[in-house]
N, C-alpha and C positions, 0 to 999 in steps of 0.2 A: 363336535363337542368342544366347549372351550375346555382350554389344557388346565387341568389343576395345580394348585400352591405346591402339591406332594412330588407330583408326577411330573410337571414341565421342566424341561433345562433350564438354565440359568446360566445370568452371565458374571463373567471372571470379576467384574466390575459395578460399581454402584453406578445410577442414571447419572448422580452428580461425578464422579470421574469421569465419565465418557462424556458429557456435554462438556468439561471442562479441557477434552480434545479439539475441541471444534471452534475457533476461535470467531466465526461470527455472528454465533450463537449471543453473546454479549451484546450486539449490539441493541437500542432501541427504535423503535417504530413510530413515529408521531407520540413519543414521550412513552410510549410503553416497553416494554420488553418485546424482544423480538420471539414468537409463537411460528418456528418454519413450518408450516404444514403442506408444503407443495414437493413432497418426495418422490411425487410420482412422476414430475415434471424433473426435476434434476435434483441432487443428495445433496446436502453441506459434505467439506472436505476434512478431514481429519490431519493436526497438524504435524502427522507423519506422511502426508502423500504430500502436503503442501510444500513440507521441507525436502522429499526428494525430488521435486520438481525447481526447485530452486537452485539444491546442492547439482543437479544438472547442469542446469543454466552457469554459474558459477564456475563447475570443477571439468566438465568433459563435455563441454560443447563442441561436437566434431561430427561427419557425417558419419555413418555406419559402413559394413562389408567393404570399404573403398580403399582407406586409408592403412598404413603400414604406419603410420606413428603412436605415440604414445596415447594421445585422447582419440584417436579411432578406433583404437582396440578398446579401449577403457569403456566407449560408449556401444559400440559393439557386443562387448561382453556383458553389457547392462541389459542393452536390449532384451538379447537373447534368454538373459537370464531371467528378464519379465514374459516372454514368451511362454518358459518354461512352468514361471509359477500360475500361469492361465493357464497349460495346460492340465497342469498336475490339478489342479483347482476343480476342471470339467471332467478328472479320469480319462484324459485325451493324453495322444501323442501328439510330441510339439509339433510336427509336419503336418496336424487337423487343425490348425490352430493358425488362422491368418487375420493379421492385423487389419482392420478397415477404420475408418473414421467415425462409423458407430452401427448400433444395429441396422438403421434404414440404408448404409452402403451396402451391408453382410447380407441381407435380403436382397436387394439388388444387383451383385453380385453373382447370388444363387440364380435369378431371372433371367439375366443378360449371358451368365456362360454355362450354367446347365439347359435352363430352362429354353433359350433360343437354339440350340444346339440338337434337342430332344424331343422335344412337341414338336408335332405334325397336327391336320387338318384335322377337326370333328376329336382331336384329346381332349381332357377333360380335366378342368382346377378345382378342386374343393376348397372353400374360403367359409369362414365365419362371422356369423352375425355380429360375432363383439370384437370381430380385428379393427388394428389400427390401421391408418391408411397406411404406412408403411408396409402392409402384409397383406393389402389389399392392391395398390397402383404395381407395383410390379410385376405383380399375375395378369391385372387386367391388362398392361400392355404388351405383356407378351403375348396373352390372349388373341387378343389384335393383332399383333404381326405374324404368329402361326396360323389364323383360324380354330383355337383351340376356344374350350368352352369353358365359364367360371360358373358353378353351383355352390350354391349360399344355403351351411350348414344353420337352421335357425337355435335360436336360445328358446328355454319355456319361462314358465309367468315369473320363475326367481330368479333369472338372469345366468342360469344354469344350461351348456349344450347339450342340444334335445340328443342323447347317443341313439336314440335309432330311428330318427330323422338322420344321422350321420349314416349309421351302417346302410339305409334304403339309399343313400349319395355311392357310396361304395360302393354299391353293385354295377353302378353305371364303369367300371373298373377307370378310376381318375388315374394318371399321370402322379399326379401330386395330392397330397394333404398340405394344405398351410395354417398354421393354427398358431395363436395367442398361448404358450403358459401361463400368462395370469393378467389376464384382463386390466387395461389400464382406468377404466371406466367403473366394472362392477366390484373390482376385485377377485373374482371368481377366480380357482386354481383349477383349470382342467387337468385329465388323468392322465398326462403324457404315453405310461408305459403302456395302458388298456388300448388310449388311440394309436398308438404306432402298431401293436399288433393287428392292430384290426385295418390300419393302412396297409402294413404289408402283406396282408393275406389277402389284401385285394389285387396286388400287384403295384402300390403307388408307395414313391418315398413322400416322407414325412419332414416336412419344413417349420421349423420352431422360432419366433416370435419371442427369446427370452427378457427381453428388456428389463420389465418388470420384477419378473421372478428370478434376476442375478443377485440381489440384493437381501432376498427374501428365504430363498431356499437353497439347499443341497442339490447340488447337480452332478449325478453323475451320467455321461453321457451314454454309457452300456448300458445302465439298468433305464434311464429314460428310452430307450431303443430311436432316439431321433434320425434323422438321417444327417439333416442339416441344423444349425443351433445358432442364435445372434444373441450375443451381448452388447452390450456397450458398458463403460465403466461411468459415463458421470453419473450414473443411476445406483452406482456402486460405492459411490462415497470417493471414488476417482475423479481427473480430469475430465473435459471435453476434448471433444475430438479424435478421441481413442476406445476403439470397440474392437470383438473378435467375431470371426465368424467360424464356428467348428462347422468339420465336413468329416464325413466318413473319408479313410485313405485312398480308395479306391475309385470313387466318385470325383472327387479333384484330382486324382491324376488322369482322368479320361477328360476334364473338362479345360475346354481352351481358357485363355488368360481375359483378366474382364479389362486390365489399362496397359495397354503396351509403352514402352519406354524403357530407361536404365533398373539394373538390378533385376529384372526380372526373364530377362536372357541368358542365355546360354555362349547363343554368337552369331553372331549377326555379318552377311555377307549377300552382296550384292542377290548371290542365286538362292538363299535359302538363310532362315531365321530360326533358331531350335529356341527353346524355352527351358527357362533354371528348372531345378527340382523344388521340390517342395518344403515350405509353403512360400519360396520367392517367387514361384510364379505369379502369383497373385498381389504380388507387391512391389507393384511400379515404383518406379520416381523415390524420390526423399521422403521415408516414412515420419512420422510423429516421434520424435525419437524420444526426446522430455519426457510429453506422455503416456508412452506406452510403461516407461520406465515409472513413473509414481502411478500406472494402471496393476502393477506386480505390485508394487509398493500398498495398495488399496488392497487389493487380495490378501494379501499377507495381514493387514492387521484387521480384514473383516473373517482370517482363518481364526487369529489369534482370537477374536471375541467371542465369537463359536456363531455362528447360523443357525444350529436347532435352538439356542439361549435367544440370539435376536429374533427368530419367528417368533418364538413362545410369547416373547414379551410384546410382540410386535399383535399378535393375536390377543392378545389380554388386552391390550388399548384398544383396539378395534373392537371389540366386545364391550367394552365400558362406554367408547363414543357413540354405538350404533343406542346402548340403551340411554344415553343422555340426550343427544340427538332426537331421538321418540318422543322426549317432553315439548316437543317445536310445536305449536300448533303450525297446521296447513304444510307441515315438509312432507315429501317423499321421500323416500330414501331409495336407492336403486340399489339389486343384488343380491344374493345369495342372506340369509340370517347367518350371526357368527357361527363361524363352526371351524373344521378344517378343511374346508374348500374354500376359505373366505382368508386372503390377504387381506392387509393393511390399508383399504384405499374405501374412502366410503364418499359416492355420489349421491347428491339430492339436488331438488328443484323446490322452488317455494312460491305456495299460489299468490299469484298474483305482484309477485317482484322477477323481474332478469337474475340470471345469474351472473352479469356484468355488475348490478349493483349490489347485491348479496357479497360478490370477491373487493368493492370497494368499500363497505360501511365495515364490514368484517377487519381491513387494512387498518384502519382508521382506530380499529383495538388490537392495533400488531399481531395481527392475523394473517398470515399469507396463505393464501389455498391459490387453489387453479378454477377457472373458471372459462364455460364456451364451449366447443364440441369438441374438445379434447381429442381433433386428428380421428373421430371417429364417427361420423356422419350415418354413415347407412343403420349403426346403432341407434341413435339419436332419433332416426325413425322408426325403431323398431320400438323403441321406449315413448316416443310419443311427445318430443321435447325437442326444443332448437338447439336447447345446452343446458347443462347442468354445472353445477357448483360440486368443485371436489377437492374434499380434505384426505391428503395422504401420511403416512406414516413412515420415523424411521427410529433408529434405533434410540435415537436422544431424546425422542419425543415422552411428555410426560400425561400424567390425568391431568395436573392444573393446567396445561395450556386446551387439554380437549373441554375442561370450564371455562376457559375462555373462548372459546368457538362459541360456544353454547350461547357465554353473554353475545356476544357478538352479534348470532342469530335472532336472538329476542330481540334487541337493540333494532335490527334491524325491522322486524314487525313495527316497535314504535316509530318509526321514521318513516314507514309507510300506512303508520294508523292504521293497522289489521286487526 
C-alpha cells in the first residue's frame, strides 16, 4: 500500500534543502539540467561526506593502529569512530563490523573464509533468481571447489520470491541461504526476518546481499535475524571503495582470515602465526582510511534525515514513476506494483528499441539511468530480456525530473518511429 500524506514520515528537510547538499546536482547535461537517476548504480555525495573526505586528506593523513604520533592517533581515532557509527547504524557490535571495499569483497569474504572452511561434498547453496552476480559467483565457486551444490530459489509472474518454492529448497537442509534484500533489478524488498527463521530452522545460516537496501531502509541486524550482512557506502551517499561486512560474533571468530598481511596479526614467528582479535583479523594491509572515515560521516547525516522519511518519500516517487511510466506505449515494466515490498528502482524494456539506446536518447535530455544486465543475468532470463533500462531513486530525486524520464521515453518512440 502506498504510505499516506497523514501517515508517512517525513523528512526534517525540504527536496530543495537537501538537493541544495549535493553539489553535482547543479550541473547540466547536454544543456539540460542534470536528472541523476542511476541510484541504484552508485548515490550523489552529500557535501558533508565530501568535506570529511577532504578535511582527511588535509588534516590527519597518517596510517592507522601503527603510529604513536600525533596524526595516527588522530586518524586512528577517526576510524574507529566511523566503525562505531556503522555499527550502532546496523544494532551490531563494533567487533561484527569489518571493513571491506564494498559489498562484492564482504560476500566474498563470507565464500572464501566461511564458506571454504565449511562445505563439504554433496552440501547444498540456496541462491536466488533475482541476485546479483555478486551473491551468485561466490557460491558458485565455492561450489566448485567443495563439490557442494547451488539451488536456484525462483521468483513468480511479479518478480516476487516464490516462499515455498524456497521452504520445498529447505528441506533439502542447505548449508547456506544467500539472498538479495532488495533486488537491484525489480526492486522487490524480501522479508528478511520470515527468511532467516525459516533458514534457520532448516539448519542453514543466512547470507544478506544489502547493497541496495543500506540506503533505503532501517537495519537492525537482531530483528533482521541475518547471519551475515554487506553494505557498501557508495550506495549510501558515501565514498567508493568503502563497504562493511556484519557477521554474527561467534561465526568470525571461528573463521580463518580471507588476506593475510600486516595488522591483522597477532605475531608472527618463524614456527607459528596467531591472528589479531576482532574485527582486525579481517583487515589486512592499509585500510581505506579517508573512506571509511566520510563512510561514518554518510551514516550520520543519512541518520539525521531519518530512513523511514527518505523510504516514504522514496516509495511516493516510485508510485508516481511506475504510474507515469504506464502511459509509454510498448514498455514493460518489471516487478512488483507499488506497495511496501516495492523500493525505489523501476526496470522496463521497450518493444522494439535496446536498452543501450533507450539510456542514450534518454542522456541527451539529462537523463541518467542504468542500462544492460545490470550484473544480473540468470534474471535476465528469467525475465525473458538481454537487459533492461533502469531508473533508480534517491532521496533528491523529484516528480519533475520522473516528467522528464517520461519526455525522454516518448522522445524516444519518435526517434524510432513506433
Amino acid at each position: 500500500m502506498e504510505p499516506s500524506a497523514t501517515t508517512a514520515p517525513s523528512l526534517p528537510r525540504s527536496i530543495d534543502e537537501i538537493r541544495a547538499e549535493f553539489p553535482i546536482l547543479g550541473r547540466e547535461i547536454h544543456g539540460e539540467p542534470l536528472a541523476y537517476l542511476d541510484n541504484g548504480a552508485t548515490s550523489q555525495k552529500p557535501l558533508a561526506v565530501i568535506e570529511a573526505l577532504d578535511r582527511y586528506w588535509r588534516e590527519q593523513n597518517a596510517n592507522v593502529h601503527r603510529g604513536v604520533h600525533t596524526l595516527s592517533e588522530e586518524a586512528t581515532s577517526l576510524y574507529e569512530e566511523a566503525r562505531q557509527t556503522v555499527a550502532s547504524h546496523l544494532g551490531a557490535d563494533r567487533r561484527e563490523v569489518i571493513f571491506v571495499r564494498n559489498a562484492t569483497e564482504a560476500l566474498n569474504l563470507v565464500a572464501y573464509s566461511w564458506a571454504r572452511t565449511n562445505l563439504s561434498p554433496g552440501d547444498r547453496i540456496v541462491v536466488t533468481e533475482m541476485e546479483h552476480h555478486s551473491n551468485v559467483v561466490p557460491w558458485y565457486q565455492a561450489a566448485e571447489e567443495k563439490g557442494a551444490h547451488l539451488d536456484w530459489a525462483p521468483i513468480d509472474g511479479e518478480g516476487r520470491l516464490d516462499m515455498e518454492a524456497l521452504a520445498a529448497l529447505l528441506e533439502r537442509s542447505p548449508k547456506l541461504v544467500c539472498v538479495a534484500h532488495v533486488s537491484n533489478v525489480l526492486g522487490t524488498i524480501n522479508p528478511i526476518p520470515e527468511i532467516a527463521c525459516m533458514a534457520h530452522e532448516a539448519g542453514a545460516l543466512l547470507v544478506v546481499d544489502g547493497a541496495q537496501a543500506g540506503p533505503k531502509l532501517e537495519l537492525d541486524m537482531a530483528e533482521l535475524g541475518a547471519d551475515f550482512y554487506a553494505i557498501t557506502a557508495h550506495k549510501m551517499y558515501g565514498p567508493t571503495g568503502i563497504g562493511a561486512l556484519f557477521g554474527r560474533r561467534e561465526l568470525l571468530e571461528e573463521m580463518p582470515p580471507f588476506i593475510g598481511g600486516g595488522s591483522m596479526i597477532r605475531k608472527v614467528s618463524k614456527e607459528l602465526i596467531t591472528w589479531a582479535d576482532l574485527p582486525a583479523k579481517f583487515e589486512g594491509g592499509t585500510p581505506a582510511i579517508g573512506e571509511a572515515i566520510a563512510f561514518g560521516e554518510a551514516i550520520r547525516w543519512l541518520d539525521q534525515l531519518g530512513l523511514p522519511g527518505a523510504h516514504a518519500a522514496e516509495m511516493e516517487l516510485t508510485s508516481y514513476a511506475l504510474e507515469r511510466i504506464g502511459e509509454v506505449p510498448g514498455l514493460t515494466v518489471f516487478g512488483p506494483p507499488a506497495g511496501d515490498d516495492r523500493g525505489g528502482i523501476v526496470s522496463f524494456a521497450m518493444d522494439g528499441v535496446h536498452a543501450h539506446d533507450v539510456s542514450e536518447i534518454l542522456d541527451r535530455h539529462g537523463v541518467a539511468v542504468r542500462a544492460g544486465h545490470h550484473c544480473a543475468q540468470v534474471l535476465m532470463q528469467r525475465l525473458g530480456v538481454p537487459a533492461t533500462t533502469r531508473a533508480s531513486f534517491a532521496v533528491y530525486n523529484t516528480r519533475e525530473e520522473v516528467d522528464r524520464l517520461l519526455d525522454g521515453l516518448l522522445d524516444t518512440r519518435r526517434v524510432f518511429e513506433l
